[in-house]
N, C-alpha and C positions, 0 to 999 in steps of 0.2 A: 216531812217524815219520809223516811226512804223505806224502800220496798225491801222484803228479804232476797230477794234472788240481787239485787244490785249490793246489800252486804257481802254476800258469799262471791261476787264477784271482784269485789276489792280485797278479800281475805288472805289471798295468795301473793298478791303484791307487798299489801303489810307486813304478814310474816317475810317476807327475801330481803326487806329492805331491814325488820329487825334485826335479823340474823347477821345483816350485812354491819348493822351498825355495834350491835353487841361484841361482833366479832374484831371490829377495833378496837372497843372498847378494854375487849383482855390482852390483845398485844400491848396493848400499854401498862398493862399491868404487869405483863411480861418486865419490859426495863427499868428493874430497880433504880438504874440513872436518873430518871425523869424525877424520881420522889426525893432526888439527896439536893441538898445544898450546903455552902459554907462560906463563910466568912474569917480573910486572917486579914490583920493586918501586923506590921511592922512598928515594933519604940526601939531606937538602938541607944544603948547607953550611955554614948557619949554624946553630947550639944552637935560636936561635929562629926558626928560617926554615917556610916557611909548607911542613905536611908534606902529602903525596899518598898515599891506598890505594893499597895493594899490584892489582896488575890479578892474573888468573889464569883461564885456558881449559884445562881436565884433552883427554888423550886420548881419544875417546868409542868408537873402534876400530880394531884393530892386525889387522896383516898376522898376525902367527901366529893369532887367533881366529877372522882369516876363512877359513885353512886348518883351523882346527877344524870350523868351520861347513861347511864343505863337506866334512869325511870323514862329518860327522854326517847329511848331506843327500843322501851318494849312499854311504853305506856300506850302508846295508839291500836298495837296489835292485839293487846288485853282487852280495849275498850270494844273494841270492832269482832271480837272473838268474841266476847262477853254477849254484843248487842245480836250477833247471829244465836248463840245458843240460848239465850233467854225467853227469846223468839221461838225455837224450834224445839223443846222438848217441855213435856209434860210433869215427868220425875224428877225434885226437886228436893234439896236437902240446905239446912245450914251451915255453914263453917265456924265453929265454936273451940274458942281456945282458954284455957282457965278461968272458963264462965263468961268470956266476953265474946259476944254474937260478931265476927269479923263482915260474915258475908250472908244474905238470908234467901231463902228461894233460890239457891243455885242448879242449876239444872244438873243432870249425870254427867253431861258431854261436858259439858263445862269443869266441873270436877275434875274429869279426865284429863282435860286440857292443861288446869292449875297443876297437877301429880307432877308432868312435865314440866312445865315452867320454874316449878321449885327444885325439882332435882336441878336443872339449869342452875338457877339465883343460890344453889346451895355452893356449886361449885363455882362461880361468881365470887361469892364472900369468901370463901375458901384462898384465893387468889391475892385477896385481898393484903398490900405487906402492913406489917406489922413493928412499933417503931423497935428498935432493937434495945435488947433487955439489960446490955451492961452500960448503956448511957444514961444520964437524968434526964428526963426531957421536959420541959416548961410550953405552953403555947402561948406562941409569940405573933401578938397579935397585930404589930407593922409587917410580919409576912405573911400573915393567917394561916400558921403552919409550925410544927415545931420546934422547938428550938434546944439544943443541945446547953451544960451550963461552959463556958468557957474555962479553956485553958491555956497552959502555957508550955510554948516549948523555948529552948536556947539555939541561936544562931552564934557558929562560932566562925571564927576565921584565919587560918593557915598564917603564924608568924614565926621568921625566924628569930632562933637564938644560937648562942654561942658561947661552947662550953671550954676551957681553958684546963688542957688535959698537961701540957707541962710549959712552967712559965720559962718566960727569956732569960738566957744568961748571956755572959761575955764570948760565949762560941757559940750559940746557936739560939736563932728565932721561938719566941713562942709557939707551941703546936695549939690549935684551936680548932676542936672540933664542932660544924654548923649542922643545927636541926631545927626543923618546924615543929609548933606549940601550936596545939588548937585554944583558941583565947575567946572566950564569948564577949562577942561585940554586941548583941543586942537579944530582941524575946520577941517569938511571933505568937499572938495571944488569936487564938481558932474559935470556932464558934460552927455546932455543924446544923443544919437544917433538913428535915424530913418530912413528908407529904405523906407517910404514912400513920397508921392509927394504933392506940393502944391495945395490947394483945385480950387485953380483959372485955373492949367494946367489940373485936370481931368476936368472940367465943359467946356473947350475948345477942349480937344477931344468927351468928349461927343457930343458937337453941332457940329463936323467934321462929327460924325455916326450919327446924324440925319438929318445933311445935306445928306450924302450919302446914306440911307436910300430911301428920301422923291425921291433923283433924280434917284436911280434905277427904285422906282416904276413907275414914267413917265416916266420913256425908254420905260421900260413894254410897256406903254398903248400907247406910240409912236410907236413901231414897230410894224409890219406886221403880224399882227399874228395871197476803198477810202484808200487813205492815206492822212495823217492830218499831218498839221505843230506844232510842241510843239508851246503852247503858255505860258509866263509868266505875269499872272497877280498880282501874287502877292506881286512881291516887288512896284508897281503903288498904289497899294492898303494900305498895310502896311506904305508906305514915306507918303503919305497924314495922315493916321490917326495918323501917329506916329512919323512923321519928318523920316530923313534919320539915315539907320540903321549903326552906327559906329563902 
């Protein structure tokens, strides 16, 4: 069982190294790139028609790894936050959200701390992309990630022809005038892929962090206001906002 003063000395570290890692965590949310993928490949119409490689761009990262990424990058700081203020104050309140008891005996400091941490995780989800609203999307589960319904475009190619603007006589050559025909040779059939989430599941976590928000602050204003037991609050914390982590 560790002492509180060797808590509050590890405290400082956890949050820098949080902060360091959350803060990758949104640059990657930054590059829409990393969330797209696609899939074409090439049919040419004819048996012998001239063939094209398959193209292909994999997902490189999805909106549920990046909520992985971030329980992993602020779950220790909560716990070790949590284990210090549980420890050191007396004023204690519940966190209560549409009757369901989240968190119980929280201390003030603590409270205070979560206000932060959620305005954080609001703008987090906020971040979050969203798959885009004029494609169908299916989840496809050989990418575990979405997947566009395919389509089709036409690949043409450049032939000439030749038009015969006045014919041959006995004094003078046929005139024939030459132009290129775009002629579809074949069909590139697309298929696109996205690592982000449906606009309806970020807008239902958002209203989980403003429900939890609104009911930290009246713990707050509800409460009162060594060796310490570890405390875990942050997988109670993360399964609410984010369902259970699998």
């Amino acid at each position: 069982m560790a002492k509180l003063n060797q808590i509050i000395a590890m405290l400082n570290g956890k949050k820098n190294q949080a902060q360091k890692d959350i803060t990758e965590v949104y640059k990657k949310l930054q590059k829409e790139t990393l969330f797209e993928g696609i899939s074409r490949t090439y049919q040419p119409l004819d048996e012998d028609g001239e063939t094209q490689p398959p193209e292909r761009k994999n997902v490189q990262f999805t909106a549920r790894l990046a909520i992985d990424e971030c329980r992993q990058a602020l779950g220790k700081m909560f716990d070790i936050t949590a284990t210090q203020d549980f420890n050191n104050c007396d004023a204690k309140s519940d966190i209560v959200v549409d009757g369901q008891t989240i968190l119980s005996d929280v201390p003030v400091t603590h409270l205070l701390f979560l206000e932060k941490q959620l305005t954080d995780l609001h703008t987090f989800v906020s971040q979050i992309p969203i798959l885009d609203p004029s494609e169908r999307w299916l989840w496809d589960e050989n990418t575990d990630c979405y997947a566009s319904e395919a389509f089709v475009t036409n690949r043409t190619k450049k032939t000439p022809r030749s038009h015969v603007l006045y014919d041959a006589t006995t004094e003078h050559p046929a005139q024939v005038e030459m132009f290129t025909e775009d002629v579809k040779v074949g069909e590139w059939r697309t298929v696109k892929f996205s690592g982000a989430i449906p606009a309806q599941e970020r807008n239902q976590i958002l209203e989980r962090v403003r429900k939890l928000q609104d009911a930290a602050k009246y713990a707050r204003e509800q409460a009162n206001g060594m060796d310490v037991e570890d405390q875990k609050t942050s997988s109670k914390i993360f399964e609410y906002l984010f369902g259970a982590q699998t």
